[in-house]
N, CA, C and O atoms as a Tinker XYZ file with bonds, in Angstrom:
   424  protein
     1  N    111.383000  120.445000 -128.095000    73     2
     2  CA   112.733000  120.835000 -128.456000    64     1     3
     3  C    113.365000  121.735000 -127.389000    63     2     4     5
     4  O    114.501000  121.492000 -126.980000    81     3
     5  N    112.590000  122.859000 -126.892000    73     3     6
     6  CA   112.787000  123.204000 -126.035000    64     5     7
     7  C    113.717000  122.521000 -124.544000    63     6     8     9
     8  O    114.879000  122.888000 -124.372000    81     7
     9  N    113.235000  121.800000 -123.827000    73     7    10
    10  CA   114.040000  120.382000 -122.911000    64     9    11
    11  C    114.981000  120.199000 -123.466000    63    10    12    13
    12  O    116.045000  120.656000 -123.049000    81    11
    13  N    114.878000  119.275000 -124.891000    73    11    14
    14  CA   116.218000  118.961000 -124.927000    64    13    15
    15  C    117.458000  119.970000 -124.889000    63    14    16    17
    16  O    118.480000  119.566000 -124.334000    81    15
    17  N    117.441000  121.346000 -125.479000    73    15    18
    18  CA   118.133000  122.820000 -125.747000    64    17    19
    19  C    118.471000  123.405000 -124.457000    63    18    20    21
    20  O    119.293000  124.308000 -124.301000    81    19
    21  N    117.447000  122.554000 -123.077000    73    19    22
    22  CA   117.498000  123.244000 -121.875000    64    21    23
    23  C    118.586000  122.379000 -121.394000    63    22    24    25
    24  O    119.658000  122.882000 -121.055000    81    23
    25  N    118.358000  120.960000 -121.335000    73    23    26
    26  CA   119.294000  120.256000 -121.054000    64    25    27
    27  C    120.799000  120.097000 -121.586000    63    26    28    29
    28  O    121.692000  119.630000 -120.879000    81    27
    29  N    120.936000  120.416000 -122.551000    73    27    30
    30  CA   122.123000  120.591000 -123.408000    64    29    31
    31  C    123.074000  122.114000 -123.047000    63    30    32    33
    32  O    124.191000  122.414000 -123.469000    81    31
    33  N    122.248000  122.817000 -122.209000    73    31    34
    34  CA   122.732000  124.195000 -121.497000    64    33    35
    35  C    123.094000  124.031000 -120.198000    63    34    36    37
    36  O    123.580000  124.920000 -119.498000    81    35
    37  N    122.810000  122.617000 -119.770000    73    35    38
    38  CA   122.966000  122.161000 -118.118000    64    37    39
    39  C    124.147000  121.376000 -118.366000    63    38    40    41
    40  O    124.889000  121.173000 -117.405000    81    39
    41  N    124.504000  120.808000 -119.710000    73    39    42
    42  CA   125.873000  120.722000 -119.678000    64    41    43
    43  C    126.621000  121.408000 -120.102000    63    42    44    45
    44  O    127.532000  120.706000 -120.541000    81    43
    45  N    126.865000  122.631000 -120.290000    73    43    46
    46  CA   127.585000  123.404000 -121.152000    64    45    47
    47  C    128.022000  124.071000 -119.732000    63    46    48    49
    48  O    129.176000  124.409000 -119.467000    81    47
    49  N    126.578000  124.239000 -118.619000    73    47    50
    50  CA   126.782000  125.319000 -117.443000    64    49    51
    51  C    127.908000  124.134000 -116.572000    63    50    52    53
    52  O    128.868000  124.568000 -115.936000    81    51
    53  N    127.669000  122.929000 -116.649000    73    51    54
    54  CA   128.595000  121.708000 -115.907000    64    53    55
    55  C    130.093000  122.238000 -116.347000    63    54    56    57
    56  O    131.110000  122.390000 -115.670000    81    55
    57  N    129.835000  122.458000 -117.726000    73    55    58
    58  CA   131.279000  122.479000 -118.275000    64    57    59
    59  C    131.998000  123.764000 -117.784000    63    58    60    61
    60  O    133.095000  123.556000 -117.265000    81    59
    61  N    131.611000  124.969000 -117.846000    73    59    62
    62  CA   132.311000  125.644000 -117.283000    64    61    63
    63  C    132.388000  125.972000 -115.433000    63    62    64    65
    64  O    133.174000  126.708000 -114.835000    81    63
    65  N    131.399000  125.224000 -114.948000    73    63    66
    66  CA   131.896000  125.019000 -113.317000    64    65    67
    67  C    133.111000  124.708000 -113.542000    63    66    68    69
    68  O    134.097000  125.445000 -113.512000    81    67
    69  N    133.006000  123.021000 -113.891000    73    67    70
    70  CA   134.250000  121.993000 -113.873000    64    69    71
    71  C    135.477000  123.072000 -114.631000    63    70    72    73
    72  O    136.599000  122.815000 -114.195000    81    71
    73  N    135.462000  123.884000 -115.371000    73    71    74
    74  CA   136.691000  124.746000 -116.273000    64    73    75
    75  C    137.195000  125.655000 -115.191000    63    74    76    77
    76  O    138.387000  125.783000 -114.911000    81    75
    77  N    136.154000  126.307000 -114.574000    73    75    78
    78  CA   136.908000  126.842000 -113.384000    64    77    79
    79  C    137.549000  126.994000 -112.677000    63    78    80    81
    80  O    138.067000  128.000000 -112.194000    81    79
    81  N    137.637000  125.557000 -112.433000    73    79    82
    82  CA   138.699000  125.175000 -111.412000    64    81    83
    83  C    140.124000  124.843000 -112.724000    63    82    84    85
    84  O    141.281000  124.825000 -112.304000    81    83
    85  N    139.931000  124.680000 -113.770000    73    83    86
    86  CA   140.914000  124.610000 -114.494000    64    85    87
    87  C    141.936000  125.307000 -115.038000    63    86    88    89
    88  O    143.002000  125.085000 -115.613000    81    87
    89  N    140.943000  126.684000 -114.489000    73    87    90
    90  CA   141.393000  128.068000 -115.289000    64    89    91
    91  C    142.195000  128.736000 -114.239000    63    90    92    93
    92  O    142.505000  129.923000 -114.338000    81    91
    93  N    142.698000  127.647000 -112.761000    73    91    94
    94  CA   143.371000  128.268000 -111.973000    64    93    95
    95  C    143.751000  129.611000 -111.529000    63    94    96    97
    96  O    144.898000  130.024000 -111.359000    81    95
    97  N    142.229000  130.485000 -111.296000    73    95    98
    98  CA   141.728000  132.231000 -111.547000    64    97    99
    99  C    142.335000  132.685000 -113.031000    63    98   100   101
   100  O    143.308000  133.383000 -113.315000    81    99
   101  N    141.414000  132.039000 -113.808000    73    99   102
   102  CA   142.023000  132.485000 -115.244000    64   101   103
   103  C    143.462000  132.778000 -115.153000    63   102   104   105
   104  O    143.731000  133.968000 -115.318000    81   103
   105  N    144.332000  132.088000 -114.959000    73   103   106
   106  CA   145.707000  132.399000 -115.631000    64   105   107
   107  C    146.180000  131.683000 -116.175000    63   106   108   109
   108  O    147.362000  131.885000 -116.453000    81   107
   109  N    145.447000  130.299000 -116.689000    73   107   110
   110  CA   145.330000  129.515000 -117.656000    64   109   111
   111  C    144.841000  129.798000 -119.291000    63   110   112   113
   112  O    143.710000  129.655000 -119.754000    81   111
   113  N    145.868000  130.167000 -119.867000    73   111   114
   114  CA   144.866000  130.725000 -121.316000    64   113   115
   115  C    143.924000  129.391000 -122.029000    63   114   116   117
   116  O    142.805000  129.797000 -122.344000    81   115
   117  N    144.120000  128.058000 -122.311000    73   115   118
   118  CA   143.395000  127.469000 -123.326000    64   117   119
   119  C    142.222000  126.520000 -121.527000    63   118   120   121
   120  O    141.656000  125.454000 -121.771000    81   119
   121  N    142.167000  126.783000 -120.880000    73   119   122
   122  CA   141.191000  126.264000 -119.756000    64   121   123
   123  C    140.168000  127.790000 -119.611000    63   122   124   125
   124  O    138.978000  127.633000 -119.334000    81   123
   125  N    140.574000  128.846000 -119.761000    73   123   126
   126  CA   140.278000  129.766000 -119.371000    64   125   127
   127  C    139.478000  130.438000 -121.015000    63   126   128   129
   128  O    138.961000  131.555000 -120.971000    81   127
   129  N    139.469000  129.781000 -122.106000    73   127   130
   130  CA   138.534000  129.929000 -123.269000    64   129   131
   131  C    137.890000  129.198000 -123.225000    63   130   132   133
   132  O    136.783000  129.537000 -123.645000    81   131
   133  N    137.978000  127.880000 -122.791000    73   131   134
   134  CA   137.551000  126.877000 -122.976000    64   133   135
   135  C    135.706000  127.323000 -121.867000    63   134   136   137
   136  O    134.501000  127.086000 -121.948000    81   135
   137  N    136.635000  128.022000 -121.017000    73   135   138
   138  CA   135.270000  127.952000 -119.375000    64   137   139
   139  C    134.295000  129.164000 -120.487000    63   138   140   141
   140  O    133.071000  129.077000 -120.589000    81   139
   141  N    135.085000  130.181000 -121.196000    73   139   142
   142  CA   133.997000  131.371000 -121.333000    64   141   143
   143  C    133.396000  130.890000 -122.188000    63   142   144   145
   144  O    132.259000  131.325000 -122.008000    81   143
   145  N    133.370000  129.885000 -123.541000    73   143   146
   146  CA   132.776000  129.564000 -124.067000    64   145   147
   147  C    131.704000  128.566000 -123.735000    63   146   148   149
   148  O    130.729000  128.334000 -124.449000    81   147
   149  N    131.961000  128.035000 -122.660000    73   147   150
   150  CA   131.059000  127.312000 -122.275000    64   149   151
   151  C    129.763000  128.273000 -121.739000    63   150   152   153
   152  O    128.607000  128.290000 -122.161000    81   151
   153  N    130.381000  129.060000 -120.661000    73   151   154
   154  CA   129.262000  130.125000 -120.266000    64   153   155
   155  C    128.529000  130.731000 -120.943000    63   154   156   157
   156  O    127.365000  131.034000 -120.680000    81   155
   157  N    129.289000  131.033000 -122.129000    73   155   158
   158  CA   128.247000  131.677000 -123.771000    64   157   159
   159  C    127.191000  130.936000 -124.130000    63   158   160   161
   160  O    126.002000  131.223000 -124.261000    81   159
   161  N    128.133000  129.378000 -124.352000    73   159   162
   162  CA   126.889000  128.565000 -124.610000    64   161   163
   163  C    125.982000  128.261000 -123.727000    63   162   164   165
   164  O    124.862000  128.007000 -124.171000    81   163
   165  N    126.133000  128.219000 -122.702000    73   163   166
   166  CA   125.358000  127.611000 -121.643000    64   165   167
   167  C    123.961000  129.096000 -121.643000    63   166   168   169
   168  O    122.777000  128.865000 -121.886000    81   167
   169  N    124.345000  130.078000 -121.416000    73   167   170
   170  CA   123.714000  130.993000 -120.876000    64   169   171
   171  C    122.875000  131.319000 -122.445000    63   170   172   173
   172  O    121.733000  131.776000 -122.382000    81   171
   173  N    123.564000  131.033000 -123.931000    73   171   174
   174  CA   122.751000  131.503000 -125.022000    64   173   175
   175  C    121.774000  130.152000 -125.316000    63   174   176   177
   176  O    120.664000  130.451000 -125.756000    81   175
   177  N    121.940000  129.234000 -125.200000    73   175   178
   178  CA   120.771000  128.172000 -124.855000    64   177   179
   179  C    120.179000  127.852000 -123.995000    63   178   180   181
   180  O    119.628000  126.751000 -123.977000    81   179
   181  N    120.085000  128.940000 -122.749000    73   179   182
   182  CA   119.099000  128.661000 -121.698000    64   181   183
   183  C    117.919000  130.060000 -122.196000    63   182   184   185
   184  O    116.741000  130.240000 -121.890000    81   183
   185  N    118.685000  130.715000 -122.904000    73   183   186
   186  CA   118.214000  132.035000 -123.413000    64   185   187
   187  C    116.946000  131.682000 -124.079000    63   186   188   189
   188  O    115.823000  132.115000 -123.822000    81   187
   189  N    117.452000  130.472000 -125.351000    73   187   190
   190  CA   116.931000  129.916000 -126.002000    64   189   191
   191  C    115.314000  128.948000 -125.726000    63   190   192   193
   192  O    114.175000  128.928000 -126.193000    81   191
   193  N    115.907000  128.424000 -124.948000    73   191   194
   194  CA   114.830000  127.336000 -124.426000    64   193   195
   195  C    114.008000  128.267000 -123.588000    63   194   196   197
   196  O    112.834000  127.947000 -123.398000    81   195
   197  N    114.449000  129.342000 -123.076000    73   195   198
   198  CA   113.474000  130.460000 -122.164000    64   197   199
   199  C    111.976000  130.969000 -123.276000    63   198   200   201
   200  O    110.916000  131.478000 -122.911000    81   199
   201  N    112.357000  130.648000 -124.471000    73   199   202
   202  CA   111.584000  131.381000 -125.446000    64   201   203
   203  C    110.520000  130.819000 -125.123000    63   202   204   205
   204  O    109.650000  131.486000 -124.563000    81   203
   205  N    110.313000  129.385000 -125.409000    73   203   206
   206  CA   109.169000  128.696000 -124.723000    64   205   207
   207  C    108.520000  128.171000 -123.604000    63   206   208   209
   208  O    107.335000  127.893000 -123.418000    81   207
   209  N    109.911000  128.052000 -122.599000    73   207   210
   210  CA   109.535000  127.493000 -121.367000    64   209   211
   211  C    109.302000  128.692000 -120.062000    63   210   212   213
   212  O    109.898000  129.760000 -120.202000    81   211
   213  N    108.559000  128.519000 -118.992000    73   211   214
   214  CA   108.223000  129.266000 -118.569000    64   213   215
   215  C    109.980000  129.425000 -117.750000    63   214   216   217
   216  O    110.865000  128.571000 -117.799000    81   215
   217  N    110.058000  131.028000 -116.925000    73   215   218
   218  CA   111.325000  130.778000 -116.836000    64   217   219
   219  C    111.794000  130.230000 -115.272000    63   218   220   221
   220  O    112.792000  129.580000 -114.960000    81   219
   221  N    110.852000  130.670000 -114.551000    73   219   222
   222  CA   111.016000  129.364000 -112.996000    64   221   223
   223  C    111.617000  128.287000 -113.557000    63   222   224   225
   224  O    112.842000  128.184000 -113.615000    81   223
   225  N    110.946000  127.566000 -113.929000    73   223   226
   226  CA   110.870000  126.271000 -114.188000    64   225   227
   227  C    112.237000  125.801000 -115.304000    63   226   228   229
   228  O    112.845000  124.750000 -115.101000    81   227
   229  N    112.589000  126.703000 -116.441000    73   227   230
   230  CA   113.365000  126.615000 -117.237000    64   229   231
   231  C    115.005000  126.896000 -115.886000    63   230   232   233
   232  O    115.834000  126.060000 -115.529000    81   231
   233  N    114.922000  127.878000 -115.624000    73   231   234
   234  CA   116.348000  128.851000 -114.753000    64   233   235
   235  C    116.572000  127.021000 -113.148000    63   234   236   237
   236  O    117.548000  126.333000 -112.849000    81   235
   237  N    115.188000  127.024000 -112.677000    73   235   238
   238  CA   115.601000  126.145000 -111.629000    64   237   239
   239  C    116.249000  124.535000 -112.158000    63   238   240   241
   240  O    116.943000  123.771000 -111.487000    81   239
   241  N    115.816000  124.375000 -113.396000    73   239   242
   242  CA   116.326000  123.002000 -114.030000    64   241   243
   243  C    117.658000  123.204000 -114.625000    63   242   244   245
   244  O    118.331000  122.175000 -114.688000    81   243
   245  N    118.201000  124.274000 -115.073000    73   243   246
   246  CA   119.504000  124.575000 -115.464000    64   245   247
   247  C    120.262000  124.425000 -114.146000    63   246   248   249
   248  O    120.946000  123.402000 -114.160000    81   247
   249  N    120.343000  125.014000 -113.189000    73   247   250
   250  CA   120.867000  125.459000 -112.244000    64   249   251
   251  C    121.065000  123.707000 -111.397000    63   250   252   253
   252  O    122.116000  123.167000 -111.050000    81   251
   253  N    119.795000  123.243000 -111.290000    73   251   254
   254  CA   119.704000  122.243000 -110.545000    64   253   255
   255  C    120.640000  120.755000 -111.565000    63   254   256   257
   256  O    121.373000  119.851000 -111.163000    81   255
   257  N    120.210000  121.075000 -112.775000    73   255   258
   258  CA   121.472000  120.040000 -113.623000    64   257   259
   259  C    122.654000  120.407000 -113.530000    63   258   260   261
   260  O    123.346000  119.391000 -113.606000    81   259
   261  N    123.123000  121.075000 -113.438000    73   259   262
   262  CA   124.733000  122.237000 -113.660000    64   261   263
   263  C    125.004000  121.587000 -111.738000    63   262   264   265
   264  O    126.030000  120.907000 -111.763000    81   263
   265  N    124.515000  121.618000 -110.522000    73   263   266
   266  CA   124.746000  120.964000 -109.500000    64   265   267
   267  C    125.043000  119.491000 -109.821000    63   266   268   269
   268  O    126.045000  118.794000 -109.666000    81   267
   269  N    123.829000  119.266000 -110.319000    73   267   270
   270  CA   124.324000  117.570000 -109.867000    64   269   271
   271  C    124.949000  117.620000 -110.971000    63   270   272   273
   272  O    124.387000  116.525000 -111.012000    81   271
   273  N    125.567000  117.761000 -111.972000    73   271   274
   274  CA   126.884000  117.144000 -112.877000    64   273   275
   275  C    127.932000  117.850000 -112.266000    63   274   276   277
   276  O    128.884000  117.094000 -112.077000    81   275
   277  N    128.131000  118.956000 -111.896000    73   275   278
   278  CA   129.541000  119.181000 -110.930000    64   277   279
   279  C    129.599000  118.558000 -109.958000    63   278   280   281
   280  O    130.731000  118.082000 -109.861000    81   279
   281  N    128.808000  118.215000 -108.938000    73   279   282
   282  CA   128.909000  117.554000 -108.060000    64   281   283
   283  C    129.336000  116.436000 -108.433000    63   282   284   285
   284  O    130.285000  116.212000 -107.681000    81   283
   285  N    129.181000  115.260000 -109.403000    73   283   286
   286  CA   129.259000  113.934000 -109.848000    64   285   287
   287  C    130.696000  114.024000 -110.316000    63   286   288   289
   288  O    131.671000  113.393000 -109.909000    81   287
   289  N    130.585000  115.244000 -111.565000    73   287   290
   290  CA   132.468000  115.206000 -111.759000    64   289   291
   291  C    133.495000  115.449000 -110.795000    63   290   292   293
   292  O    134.579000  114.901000 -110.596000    81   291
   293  N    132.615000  116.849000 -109.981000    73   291   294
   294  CA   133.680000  117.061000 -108.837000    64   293   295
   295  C    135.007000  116.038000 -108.064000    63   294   296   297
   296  O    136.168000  116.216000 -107.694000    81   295
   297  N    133.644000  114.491000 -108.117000    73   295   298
   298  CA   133.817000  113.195000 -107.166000    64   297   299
   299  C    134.799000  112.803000 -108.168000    63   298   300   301
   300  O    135.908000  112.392000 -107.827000    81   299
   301  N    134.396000  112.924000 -109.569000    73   299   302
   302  CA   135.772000  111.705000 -110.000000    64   301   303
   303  C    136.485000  112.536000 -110.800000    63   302   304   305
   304  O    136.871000  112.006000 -111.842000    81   303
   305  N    136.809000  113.786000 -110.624000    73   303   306
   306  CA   137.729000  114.372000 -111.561000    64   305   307
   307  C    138.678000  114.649000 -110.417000    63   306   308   309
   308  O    139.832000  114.247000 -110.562000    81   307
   309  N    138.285000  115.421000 -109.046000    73   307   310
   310  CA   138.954000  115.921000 -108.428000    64   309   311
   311  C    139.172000  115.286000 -106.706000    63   310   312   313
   312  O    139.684000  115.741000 -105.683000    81   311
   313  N    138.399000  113.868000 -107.119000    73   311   314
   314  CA   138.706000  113.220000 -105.629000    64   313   315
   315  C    137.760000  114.057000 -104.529000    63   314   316   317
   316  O    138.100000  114.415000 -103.401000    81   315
   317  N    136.477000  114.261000 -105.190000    73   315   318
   318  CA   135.628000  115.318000 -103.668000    64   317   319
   319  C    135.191000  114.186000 -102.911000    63   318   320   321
   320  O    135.249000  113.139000 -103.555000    81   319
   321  N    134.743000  114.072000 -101.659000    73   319   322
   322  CA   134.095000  112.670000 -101.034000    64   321   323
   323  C    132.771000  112.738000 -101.598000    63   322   324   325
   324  O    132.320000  113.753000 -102.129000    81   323
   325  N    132.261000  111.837000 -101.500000    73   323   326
   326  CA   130.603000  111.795000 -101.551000    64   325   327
   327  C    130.195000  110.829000 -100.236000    63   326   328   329
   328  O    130.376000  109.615000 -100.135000    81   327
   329  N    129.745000  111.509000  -99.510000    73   327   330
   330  CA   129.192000  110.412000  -98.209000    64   329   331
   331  C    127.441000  110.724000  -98.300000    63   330   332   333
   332  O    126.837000  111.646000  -98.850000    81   331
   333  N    127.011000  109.707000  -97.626000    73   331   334
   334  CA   125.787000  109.500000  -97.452000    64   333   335
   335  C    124.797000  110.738000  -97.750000    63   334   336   337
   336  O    124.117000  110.819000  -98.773000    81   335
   337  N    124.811000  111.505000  -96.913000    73   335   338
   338  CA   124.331000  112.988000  -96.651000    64   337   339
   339  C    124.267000  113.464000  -97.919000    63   338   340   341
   340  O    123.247000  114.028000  -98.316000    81   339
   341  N    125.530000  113.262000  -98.832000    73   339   342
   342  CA   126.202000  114.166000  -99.805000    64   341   343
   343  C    125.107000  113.815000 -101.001000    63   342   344   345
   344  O    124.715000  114.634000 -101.833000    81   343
   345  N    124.690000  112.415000 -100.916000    73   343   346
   346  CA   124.785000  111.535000 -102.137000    64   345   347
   347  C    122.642000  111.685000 -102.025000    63   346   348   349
   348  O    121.900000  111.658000 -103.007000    81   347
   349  N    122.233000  111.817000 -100.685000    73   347   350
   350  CA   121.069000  112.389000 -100.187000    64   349   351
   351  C    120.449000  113.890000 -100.813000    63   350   352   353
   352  O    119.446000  114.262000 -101.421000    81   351
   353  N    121.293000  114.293000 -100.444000    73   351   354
   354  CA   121.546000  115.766000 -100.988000    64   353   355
   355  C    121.322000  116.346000 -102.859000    63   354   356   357
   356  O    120.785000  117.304000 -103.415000    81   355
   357  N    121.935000  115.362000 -103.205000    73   355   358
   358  CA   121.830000  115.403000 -104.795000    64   357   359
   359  C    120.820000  114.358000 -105.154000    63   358   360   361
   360  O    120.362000  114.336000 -106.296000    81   359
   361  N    120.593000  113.833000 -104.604000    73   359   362
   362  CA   119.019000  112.764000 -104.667000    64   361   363
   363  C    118.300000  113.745000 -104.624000    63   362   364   365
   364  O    117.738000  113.945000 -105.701000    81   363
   365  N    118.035000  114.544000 -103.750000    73   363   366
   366  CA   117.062000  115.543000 -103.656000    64   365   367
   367  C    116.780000  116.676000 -104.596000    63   366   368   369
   368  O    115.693000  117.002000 -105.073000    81   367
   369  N    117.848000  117.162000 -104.756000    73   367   370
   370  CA   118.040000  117.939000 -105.880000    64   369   371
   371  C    117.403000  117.633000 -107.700000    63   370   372   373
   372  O    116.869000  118.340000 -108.554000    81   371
   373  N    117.960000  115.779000 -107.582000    73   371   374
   374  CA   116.935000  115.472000 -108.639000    64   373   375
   375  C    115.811000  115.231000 -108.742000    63   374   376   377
   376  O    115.230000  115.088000 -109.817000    81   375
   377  N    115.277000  115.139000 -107.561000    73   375   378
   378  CA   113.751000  114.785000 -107.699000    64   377   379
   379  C    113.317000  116.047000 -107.626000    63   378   380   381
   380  O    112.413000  116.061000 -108.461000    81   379
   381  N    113.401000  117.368000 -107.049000    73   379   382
   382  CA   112.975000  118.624000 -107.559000    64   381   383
   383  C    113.178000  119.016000 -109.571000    63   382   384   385
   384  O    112.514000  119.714000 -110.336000    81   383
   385  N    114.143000  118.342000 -109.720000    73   383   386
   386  CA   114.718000  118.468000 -110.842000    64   385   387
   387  C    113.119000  117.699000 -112.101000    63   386   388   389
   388  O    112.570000  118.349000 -112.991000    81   387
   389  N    112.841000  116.445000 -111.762000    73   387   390
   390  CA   111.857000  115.774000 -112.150000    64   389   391
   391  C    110.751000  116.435000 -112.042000    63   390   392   393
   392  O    110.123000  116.853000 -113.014000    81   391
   393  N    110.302000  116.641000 -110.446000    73   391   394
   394  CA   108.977000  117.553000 -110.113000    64   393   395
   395  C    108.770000  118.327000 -110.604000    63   394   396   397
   396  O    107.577000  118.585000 -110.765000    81   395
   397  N    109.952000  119.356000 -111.263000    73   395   398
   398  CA   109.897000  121.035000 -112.047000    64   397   399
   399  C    109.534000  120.182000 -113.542000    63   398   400   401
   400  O    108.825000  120.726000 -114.388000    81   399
   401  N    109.889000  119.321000 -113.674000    73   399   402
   402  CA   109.257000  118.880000 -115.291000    64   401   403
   403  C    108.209000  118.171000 -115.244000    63   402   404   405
   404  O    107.573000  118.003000 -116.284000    81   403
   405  N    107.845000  117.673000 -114.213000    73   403   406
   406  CA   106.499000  117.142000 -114.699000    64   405   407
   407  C    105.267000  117.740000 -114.668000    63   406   408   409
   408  O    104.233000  117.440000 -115.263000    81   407
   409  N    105.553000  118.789000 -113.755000    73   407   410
   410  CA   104.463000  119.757000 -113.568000    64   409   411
   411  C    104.562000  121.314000 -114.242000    63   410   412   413
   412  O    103.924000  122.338000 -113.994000    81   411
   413  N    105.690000  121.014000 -115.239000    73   411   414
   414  CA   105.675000  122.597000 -116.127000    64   413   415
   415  C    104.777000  121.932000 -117.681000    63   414   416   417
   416  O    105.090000  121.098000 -118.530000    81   415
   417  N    103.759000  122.667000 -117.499000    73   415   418
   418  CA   103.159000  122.902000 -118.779000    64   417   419
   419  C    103.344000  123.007000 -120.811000    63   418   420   421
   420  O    102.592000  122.903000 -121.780000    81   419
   421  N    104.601000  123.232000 -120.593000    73   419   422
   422  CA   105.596000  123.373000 -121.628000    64   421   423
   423  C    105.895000  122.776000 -122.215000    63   422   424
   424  O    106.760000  123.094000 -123.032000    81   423
């Protein structure tokens, strides 16, 4: 249960990247609730899933999901490029992403 609670905090942390930019330096009021609640959630269910999972392993899989889903929306919400390198780059990121779970104990 844990994983899934961890993963469900890697989109919440996606959600308020992506709000960020919405909240145009917070002077957006309903983009700018929208981002802090996400951060609440994001950060009180990584809290959560910390209970059981060790926290390397829990903190680097949040962090590393919360990349590659901004990065992915970045591309089609806001027109970012993705070139080769780019698309390399977040390949990599998931296979650390995999490696931190297959080898955490938890």
């Amino acid at each position: 249960m844990a994983w899934i609670i961890l993963a469900i905090a890697g989109l919440f942390e996606v959600g308020w990247a992506i709000g960020l930019k919405y909240t145009e330096g917070f002077t957006r009021l309903w983009p700018t609730v929208g981002t802090v609640l996400s951060m609440v959630i994001s950060l009180g269910l990584l809290g959560v899933a910390m209970k059981s999972l060790p926290v390397g392993s829990a903190y680097a899989i949040w962090v590393g999901a919360g990349v590659v889903g901004t990065v992915a929306l970045s591309v089609v919400l806001f027109g970012e490029p993705m070139n080769a390198a780019r698309l390399i780059s977040v390949a990599l990121i998931v296979a650390g992403i995999i490696g931190i779970k297959l080898t955490t104990s938890a």
